[in-house]
N, C-alpha and C positions, 0 to 999 in steps of 0.2 A: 241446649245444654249438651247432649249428644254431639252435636255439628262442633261446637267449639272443642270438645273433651276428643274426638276425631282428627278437629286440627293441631290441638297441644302433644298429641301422642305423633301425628307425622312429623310433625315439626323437631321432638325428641328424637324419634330413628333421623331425619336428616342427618340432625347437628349429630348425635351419634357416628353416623355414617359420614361424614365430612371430617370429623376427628379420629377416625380411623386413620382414612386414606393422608391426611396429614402427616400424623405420626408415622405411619409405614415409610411417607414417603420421606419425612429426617433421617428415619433410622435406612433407610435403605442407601439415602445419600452419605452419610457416615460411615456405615457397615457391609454396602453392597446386600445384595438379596437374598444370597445365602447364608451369610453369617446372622441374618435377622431371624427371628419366630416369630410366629405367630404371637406365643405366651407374652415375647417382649412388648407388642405393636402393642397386645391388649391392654397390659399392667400399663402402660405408661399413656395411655388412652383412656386410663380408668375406665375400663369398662371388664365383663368377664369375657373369656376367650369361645365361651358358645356363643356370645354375641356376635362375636366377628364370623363364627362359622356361618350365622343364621345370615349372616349381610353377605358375604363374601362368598362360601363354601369352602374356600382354601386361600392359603396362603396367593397362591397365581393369578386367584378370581379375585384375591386386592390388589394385586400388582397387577393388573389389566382397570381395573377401576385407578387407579393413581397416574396409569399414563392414558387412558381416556378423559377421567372427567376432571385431573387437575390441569388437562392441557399442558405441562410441565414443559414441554420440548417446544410447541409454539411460544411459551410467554418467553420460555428461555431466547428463540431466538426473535421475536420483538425486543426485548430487552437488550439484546447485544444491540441490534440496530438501530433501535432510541439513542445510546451514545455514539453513534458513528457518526462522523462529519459530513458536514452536508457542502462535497468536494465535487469538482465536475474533473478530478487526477483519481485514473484509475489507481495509479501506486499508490497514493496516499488511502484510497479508500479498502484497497487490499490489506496493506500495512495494520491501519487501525480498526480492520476486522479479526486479521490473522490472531492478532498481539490481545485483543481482547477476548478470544475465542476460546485460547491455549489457557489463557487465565482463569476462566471461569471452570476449562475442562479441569485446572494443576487442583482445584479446591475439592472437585470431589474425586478423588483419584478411583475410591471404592464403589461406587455407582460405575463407574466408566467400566471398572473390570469385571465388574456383575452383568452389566447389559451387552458386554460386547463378550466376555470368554463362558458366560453361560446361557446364552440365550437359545442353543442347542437344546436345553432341558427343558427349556417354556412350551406351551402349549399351543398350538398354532395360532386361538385364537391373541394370546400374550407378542407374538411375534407378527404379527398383523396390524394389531393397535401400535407397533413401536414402531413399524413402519410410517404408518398414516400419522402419526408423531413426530417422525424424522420430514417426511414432507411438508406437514406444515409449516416445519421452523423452516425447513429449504424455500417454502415460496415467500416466506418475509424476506430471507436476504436474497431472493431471486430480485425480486420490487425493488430492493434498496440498490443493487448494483445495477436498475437498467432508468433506475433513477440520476444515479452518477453519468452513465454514458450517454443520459439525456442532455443534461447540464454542459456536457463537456460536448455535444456532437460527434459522438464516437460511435459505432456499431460492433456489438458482441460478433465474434464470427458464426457463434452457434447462441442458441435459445440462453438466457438469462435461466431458466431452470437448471439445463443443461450446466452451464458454468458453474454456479453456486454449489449445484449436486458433484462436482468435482474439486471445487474450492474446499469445500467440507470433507470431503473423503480424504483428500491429503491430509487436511488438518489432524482427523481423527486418526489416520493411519499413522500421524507426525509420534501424537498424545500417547499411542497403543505402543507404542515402541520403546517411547522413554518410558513407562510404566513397567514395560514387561520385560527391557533387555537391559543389560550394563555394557558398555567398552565396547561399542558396537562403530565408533570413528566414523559416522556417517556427516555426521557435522558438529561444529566445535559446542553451539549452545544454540539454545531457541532463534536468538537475533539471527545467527547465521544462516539461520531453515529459513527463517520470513524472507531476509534479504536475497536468496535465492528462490523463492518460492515466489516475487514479484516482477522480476520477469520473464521468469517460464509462463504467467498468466499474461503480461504487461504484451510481452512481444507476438503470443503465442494465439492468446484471443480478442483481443485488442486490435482495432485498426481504425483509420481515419478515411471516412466517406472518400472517394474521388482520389487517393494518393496515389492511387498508379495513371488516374484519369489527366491528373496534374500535370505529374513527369510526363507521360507520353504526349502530350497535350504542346509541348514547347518542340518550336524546330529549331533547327540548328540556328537560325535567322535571328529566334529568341535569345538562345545565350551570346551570339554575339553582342545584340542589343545591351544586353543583362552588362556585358564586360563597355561597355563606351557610356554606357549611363550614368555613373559617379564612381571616378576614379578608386575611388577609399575602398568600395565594396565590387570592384571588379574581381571576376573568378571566372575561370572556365572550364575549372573542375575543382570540384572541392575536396581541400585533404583532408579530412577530421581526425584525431588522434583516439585512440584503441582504450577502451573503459582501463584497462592494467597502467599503460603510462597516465592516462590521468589524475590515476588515484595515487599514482606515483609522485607525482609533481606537488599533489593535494599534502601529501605526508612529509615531505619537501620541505614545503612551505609552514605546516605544523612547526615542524621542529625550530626552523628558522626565527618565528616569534609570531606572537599577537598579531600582530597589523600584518605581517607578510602572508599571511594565513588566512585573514580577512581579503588580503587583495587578489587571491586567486580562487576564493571562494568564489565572489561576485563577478570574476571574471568569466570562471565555469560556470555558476549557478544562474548567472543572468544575460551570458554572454555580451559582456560592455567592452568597446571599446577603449585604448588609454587614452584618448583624446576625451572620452563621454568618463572616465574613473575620477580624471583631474577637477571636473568640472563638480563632482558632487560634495555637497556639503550636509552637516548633520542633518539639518530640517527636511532636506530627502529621503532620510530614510525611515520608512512606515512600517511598524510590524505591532502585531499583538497576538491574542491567542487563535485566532485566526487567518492571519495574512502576514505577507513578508514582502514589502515592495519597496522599488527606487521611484524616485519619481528624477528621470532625466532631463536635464533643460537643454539639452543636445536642439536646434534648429526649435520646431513649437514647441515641441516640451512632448513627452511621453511617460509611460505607466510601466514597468517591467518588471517582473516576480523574480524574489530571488528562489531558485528550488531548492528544496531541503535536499531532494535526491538528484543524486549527480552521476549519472553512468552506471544505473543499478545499484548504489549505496547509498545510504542516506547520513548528510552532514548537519546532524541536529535538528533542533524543533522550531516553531515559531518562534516564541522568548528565547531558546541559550542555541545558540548556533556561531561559526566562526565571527561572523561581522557583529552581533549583540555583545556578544565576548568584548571582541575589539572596543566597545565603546564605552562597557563600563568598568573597562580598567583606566581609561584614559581622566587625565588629572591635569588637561590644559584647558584654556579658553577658544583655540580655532576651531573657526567656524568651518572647514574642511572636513570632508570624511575621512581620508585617509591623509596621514603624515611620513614623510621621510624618518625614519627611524634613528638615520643619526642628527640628521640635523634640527628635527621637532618641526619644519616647515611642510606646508601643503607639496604635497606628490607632483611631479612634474612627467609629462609621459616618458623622458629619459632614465625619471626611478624607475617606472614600471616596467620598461625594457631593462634594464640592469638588471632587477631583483629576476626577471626571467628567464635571462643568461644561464645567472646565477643559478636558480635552481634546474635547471635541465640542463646541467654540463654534464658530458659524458650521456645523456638519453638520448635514443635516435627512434622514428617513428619506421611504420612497416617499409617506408621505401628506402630508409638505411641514411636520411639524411636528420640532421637536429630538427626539433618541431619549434616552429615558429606561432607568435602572439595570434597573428589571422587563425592561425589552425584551434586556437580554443574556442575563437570565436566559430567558425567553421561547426567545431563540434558540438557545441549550444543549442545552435539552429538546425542540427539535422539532427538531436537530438529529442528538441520539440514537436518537429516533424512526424517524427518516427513515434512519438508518444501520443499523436491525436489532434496536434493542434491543425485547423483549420490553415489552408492558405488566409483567407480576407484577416483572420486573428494572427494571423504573422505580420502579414501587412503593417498592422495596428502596433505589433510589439514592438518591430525592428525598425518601422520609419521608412520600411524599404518599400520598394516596388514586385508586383508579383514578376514581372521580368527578373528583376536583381535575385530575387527568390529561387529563379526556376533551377540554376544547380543543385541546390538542396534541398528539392523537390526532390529531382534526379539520384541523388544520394541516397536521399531516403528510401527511394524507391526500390533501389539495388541495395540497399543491407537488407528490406525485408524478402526479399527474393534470393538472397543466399542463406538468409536464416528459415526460410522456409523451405529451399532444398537442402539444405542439411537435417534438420527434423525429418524430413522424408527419407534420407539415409539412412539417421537412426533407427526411426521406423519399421525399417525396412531388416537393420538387424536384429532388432529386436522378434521378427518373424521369423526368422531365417536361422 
């Protein structure tokens, strides 16, 4: 009788004490920590407010119990990473962390400005638990990003803690700002911080095993090879066009119409030739909530993603992107992907070269001459490059030969070598 009447009165301080640290921790996410009391946490915890002295002693020895034993900052960051895609594309996995992070930070705005502009007034031991708080959620999505660079064969340049412990500090430094400043023109809206925020991480920490082993790896013997081995894809240096006139060409093509919009999406997002564009028809193309592919019947037939992001921007989602667009506006029976716009017939690679004319009149690339169709493709492939993809998984994508490959190997290997002495520049003023 004892032993039971023992266990009935623990088990009431528990549940007491668990409806405590509840409540504090609504009210605290609602009203931030100083605008809450004590009186409040207790009245709406039914319980009296010497209770909570005798559980807590203060207000701080609950807020130290709310982020110790509700774990609150690790489920928070399990839970962002249970919705995160399971992508082996740094961008993508950056993007749909970023964009969920900001989100969950915009709901409690007053928690964020309790923890972060008053935690000067906490108690050391208060300021220690939110540490050991903060690292827990940082080693879930440490796991979750070296899970993505697994998938994808990519290597962080630095420790997975390291990066996440930097992904998050911007994040919150992003949160802390819009919260606390107005007219401050740093950037136009949230999308525009992620989009910028993905490849200062993408280019910055990001790299693909063996990419300078590759390029250096081919003699000059090779790119001759590379150039006599099938005409269509000879190069001896390659020209790839500059993320700005891309995105130029891209808006171009918006405005021009539906289908025009669609055919330089696929151009750029999957880098196809107009010989391999002509050829495809609807039943090639694959997408759902998770994948966006062509299935090419160029020679055996092949698989090739179209990317959402094109040069640092991203053009839509799986479902509503420029080519899903294209296809359910369309109100014919051809079995074609793409139609000639005035005449309603399957596209001929003479369309494609027209409409490209067309839109790059008056554009010229960094060497002052007009950029030509090779050059989209061009910058596709040293764009995948540059983003992680494996030589053997280019091989697979483009049909080609690691030979035919090696100048944009070599491309690739010299943008990251100028974007990494220039970071060193800046670096360097940033000391100085």
């Amino acid at each position: 009788m004892q032993v039971a009447l023992a266990i009935n009165m623990a088990s009431s301080r528990n549940s007491t004490r668990q409806r405590l640290i509840q409540t504090a921790l609504e009210l605290f996410v609602i009203q931030g920590v100083t605008d809450t009391t004590t009186k409040q946490i207790a009245e709406q915890a039914s319980v009296n407010e010497v209770t909570l002295f005798r559980h807590f002693g203060n207000k701080y020895g609950l807020l130290f119990a709310v982020i110790e034993e509700s774990a609150v900052f690790a489920q928070l960051g399990q839970a962002l990473v249970q919705r995160m895609p399971k992508t082996d594309r740094f961008d993508e996995a950056i993007h749909a962390y970023a964009t969920a992070y900001l989100r969950v930070i915009d709901q409690v705005p007053e928690m964020v400005r309790s923890m972060v502009g008053e935690a000067g007034q906490y108690p050391l031991d208060n300021r220690a638990a939110l540490g050991r708080g903060l690292q827990q959620a940082n080693q879930t999505v440490a796991d979750y990003f070296n899970s993505v660079a697994e998938r994808g064969n990519l290597t962080i340049r630095f420790s997975s803690n390291t990066f996440s412990s930097l992904l998050n500090s911007l994040l919150l430094g992003y949160a802390i700002i819009e919260m606390t400043s107005e007219s401050h023109h740093f950037w136009k809206n949230q999308d525009e911080f992620v989009d910028h925020l993905i490849p200062l991480f993408q280019n910055g920490a990001v790299w693909c095993p063996g990419l300078e082993s590759y390029a250096s790896s081919f003699e000059e013997s090779d790119f001759e090879e590379a150039e006599e081995a099938d005409g269509k894809h000879s190069v001896r240096r390659v020209n790839d066009l500059s993320a700005a006139l891309v995105h130029e060409i891209l808006q171009r093509a918006k405005k021009k119409g539906t289908c025009e919009y669609a055919v330089l999406y696929v151009i750029f997002g999957a880098g196809l030739s107009p010989e391999a564009m002509t050829q495809l028809e609807r039943s090639h193309h694959i997408s759902d909530r998770s994948q966006h592919i062509l299935h090419v019947p160029q020679g055996q037939g092949r698989q090739v993603p179209i990317n959402q992001w094109i040069m640092g921007k991203r053009y839509g989602s799986y479902r509503k992107n420029p080519l899903t667009q294209w296809l359910r506006s369309r109100q014919d029976d051809q079995r074609a992907l793409f139609l000639n716009s005035e005449t309603g017939e399957p596209v001929v690679t003479a369309d494609i070269e027209h409409l490209w004319q067309g839109l790059t009149q008056g554009l010229t690339t960094v060497l002052g001459e007009p950029p030509t169709l090779d050059q989209a493709q061009h910058t596709w492939c040293v764009e995948m490059i540059s983003r992680g993809m494996s030589l053997d998984n280019m091989v697979m994508l483009t049909g080609w030969s690691a030979n035919q490959l090696a100048p944009y190997i070599q491309r690739a290997a010299e943008k990251a070598a100028l974007e990494q002495a220039i970071r060193l520049d800046q670096k360097t003023d940033v000391l100085s």
